[in-house]
C-alpha positions in Angstrom: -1.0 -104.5 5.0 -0.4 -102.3 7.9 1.2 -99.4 6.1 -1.9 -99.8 3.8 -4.6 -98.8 6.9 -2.5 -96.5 8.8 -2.2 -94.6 5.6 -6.3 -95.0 5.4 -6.6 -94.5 9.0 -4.1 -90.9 8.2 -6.3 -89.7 5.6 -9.3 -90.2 7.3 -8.0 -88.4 10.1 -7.2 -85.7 7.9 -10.4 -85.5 5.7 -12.3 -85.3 9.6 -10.2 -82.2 10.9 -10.4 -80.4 7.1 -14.1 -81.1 7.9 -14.0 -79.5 11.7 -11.9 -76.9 11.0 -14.0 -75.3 8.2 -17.2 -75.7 10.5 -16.1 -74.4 13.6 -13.7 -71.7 12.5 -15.9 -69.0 11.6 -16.7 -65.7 13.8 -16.7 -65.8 17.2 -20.3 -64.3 17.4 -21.9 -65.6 14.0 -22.2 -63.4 11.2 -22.8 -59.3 11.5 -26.5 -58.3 12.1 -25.8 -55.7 9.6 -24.9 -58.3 6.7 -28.0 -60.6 7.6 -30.4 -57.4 6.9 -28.6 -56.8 3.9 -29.0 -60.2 1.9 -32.9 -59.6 3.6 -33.4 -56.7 1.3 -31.5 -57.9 -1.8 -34.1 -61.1 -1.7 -36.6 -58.9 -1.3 -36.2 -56.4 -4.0 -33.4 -58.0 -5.9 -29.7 -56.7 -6.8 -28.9 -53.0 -6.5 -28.8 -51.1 -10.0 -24.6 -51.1 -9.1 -24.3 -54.4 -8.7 -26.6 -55.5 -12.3 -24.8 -56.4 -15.4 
């Protein structure tokens, strides 16, 4: 019974720093000023001719 929870308690553990890590490991600053203005445009006017089908 007590292998049984400290193998629940080690995957729990693990499934809450899989969780941490892919929210708190992204760019120092946020995302590029340049990139936010970007997708702004393509909402607006919808994808480049280059980048259609």
């Amino acid at each position: 019974m007590t292998l049984l929870l400290l193998e629940a308690l080690g995957a729990l553990v693990l499934l809450v720093f899989i969780v941490w890590w892919t929210m708190f490991s992204g760019r120092k600053k946020g995302e590029l000023p340049d990139a936010a203005e970007t997708e702004k445009k393509q909402a607006k006017t919808g994808p480049s001719p280059d980048q259609r089908d």
